[in-house]
Short mmCIF file of the C-alpha atoms (twelve columns), coordinates in Angstrom:
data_MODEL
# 
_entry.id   MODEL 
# 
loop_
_atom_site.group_PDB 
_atom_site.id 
_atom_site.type_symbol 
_atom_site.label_atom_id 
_atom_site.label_alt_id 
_atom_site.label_comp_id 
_atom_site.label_asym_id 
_atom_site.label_seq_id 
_atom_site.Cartn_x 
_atom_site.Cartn_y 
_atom_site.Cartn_z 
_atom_site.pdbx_PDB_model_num 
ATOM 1  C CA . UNK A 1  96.749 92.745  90.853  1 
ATOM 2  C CA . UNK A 2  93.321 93.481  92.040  1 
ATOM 3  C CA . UNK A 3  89.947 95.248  90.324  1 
ATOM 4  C CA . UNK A 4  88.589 96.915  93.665  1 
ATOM 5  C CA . UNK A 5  89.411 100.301 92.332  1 
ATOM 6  C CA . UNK A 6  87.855 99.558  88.875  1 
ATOM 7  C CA . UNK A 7  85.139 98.344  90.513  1 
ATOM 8  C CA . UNK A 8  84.872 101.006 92.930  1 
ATOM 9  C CA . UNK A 9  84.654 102.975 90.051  1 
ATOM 10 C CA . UNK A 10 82.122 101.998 88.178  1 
ATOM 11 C CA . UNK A 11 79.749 101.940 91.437  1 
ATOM 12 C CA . UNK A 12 80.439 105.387 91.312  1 
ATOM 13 C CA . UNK A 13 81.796 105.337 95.333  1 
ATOM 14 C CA . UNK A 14 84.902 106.677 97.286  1 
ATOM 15 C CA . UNK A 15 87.217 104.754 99.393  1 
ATOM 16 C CA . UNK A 16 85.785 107.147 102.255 1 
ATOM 17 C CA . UNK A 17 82.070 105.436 101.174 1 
ATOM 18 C CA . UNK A 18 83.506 102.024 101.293 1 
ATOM 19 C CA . UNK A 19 84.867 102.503 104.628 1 
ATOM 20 C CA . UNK A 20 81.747 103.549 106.168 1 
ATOM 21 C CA . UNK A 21 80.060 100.730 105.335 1 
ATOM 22 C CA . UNK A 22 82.482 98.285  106.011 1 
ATOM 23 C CA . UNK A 23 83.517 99.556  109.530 1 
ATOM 24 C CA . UNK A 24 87.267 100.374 108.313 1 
ATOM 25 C CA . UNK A 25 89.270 103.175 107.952 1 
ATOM 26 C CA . UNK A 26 90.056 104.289 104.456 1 
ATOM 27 C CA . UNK A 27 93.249 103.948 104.674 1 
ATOM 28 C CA . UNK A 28 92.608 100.059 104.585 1 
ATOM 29 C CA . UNK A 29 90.552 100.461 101.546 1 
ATOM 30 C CA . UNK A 30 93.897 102.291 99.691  1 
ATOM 31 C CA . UNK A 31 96.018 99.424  101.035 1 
ATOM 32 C CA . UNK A 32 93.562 96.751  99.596  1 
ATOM 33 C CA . UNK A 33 93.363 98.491  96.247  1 
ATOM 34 C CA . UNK A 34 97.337 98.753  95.896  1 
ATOM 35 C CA . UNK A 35 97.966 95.222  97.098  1 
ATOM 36 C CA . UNK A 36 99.913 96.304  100.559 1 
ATOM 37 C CA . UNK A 37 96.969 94.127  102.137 1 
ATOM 38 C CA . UNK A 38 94.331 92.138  101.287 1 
ATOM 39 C CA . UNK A 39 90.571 91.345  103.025 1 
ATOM 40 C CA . UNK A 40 89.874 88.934  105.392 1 
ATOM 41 C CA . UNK A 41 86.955 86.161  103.903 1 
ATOM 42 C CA . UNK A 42 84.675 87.794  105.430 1 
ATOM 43 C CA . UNK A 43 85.726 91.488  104.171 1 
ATOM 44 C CA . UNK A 44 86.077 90.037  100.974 1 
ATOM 45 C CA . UNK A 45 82.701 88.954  100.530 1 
ATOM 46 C CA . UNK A 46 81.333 92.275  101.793 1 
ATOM 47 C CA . UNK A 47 83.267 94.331  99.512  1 
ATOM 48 C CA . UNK A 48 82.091 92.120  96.295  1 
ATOM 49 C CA . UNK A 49 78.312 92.673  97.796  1 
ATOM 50 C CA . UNK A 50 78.651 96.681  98.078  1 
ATOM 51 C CA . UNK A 51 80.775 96.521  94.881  1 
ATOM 52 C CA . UNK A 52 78.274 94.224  92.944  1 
ATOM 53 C CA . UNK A 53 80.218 91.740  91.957  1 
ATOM 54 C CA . UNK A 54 81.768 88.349  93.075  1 
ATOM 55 C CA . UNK A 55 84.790 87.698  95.074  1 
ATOM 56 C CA . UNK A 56 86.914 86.416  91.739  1 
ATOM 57 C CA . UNK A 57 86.037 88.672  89.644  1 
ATOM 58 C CA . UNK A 58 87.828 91.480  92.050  1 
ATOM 59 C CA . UNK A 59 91.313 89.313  91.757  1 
ATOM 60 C CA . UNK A 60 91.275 88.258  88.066  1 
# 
């Protein structure tokens, strides 16, 4: 289980915002935040910059 959507949260974004500035479609946000997939390294590391936070701390 993953904290993306907690974290998404509490930044106050959307899966739509996320996706803009990552280059995806939302869709692949949804997926990451239910498990169905999970970011590449690089991704990863993107998502824990816009989300403020540090790789593990999303997948504790």
């Amino acid at each position: 289980m993953n904290k993306i959507k907690e974290f998404r949260k509490k930044q106050n974004l959307s899966q739509s915002d996320i996706a803009k500035i990552m280059k995806v479609r939302q869709n692949t946000i949804s997926q990451w935040e239910k498990d169905i997939r999970t970011p590449n390294i690089k991704q990863g590391l993107k998502l824990a910059e816009i989300l403020e936070t540090t790789v593990e701390s999303l997948y504790k």
